[in-house]
C-alpha positions as CSV (number, residue, x, y, z in Angstrom):
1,X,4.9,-34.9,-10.8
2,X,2.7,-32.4,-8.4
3,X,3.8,-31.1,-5.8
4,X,2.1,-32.7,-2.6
5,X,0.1,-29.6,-1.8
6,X,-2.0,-29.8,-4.7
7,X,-4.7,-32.8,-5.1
8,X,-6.1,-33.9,-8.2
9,X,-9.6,-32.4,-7.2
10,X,-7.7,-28.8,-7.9
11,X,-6.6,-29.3,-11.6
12,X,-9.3,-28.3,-14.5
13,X,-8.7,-30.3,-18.1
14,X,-9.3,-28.2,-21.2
15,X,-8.3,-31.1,-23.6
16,X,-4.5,-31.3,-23.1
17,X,-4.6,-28.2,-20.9
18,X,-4.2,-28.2,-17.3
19,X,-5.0,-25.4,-15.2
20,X,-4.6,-25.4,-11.6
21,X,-7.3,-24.0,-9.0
22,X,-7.6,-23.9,-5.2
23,X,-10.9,-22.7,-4.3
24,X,-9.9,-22.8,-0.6
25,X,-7.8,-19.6,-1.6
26,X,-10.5,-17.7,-3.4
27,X,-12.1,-14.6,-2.4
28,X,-12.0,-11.0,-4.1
29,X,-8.3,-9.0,-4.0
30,X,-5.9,-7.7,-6.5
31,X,-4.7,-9.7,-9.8
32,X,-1.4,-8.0,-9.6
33,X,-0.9,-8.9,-5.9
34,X,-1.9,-12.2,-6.6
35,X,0.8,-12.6,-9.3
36,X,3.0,-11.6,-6.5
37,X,2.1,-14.1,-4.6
38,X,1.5,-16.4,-7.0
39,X,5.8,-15.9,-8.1
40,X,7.1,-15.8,-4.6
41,X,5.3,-19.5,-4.0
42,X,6.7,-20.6,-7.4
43,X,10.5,-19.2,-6.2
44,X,10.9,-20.3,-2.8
45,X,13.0,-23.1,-2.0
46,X,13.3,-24.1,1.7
47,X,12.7,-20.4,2.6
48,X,15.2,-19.4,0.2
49,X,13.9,-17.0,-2.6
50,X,15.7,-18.2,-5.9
51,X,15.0,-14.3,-8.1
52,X,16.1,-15.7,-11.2
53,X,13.2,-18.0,-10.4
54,X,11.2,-15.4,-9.7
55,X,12.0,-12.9,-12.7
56,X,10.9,-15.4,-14.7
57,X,7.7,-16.3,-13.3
58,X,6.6,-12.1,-13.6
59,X,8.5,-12.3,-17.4
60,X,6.4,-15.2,-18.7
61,X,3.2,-13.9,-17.1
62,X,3.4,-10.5,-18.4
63,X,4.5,-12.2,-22.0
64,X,1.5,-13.8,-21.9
65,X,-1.0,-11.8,-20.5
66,X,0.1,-8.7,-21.5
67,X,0.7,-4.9,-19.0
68,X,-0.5,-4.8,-16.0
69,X,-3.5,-2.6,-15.4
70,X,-3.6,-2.5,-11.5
71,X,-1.7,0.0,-9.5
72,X,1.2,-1.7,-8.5
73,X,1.9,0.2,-5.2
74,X,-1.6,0.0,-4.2
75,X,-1.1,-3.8,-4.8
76,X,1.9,-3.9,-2.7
């Protein structure tokens, strides 16, 4: 089930594959500060960050994407 902020005009098919978009949110910025970004929104819980969570988020993405390539602290 989706979560209630995201409306059905936001997912792109690719056969079986879903990929989720908000164009609302665009504009140019960092990939790795939007991986931040993009784990803290996955790990919070009623304003409680859940790390393990969080952790896992950064682990798969990096698994799958491979290094970053971004300064990190220029990110943060």
């Amino acid at each position: 089930m989706l979560s209630s902020s995201y409306k059905l005009l936001n997912i792109l098919w690719n056969k079986e594959i879903p990929t989720l978009i908000d164009f609302d949110a665009t504009g140019l910025s960092n990939p790795t500060c939007c991986m931040c970004e993009s784990a803290f929104t996955f790990s919070n819980y009623k304003n409680y960050i859940n790390y393990d969570f969080y952790e896992e988020y950064l682990k798969s993405f990096l698994n799958e994407y491979g290094p970053i390539s971004e300064n990190f602290i220029e990110a943060l």
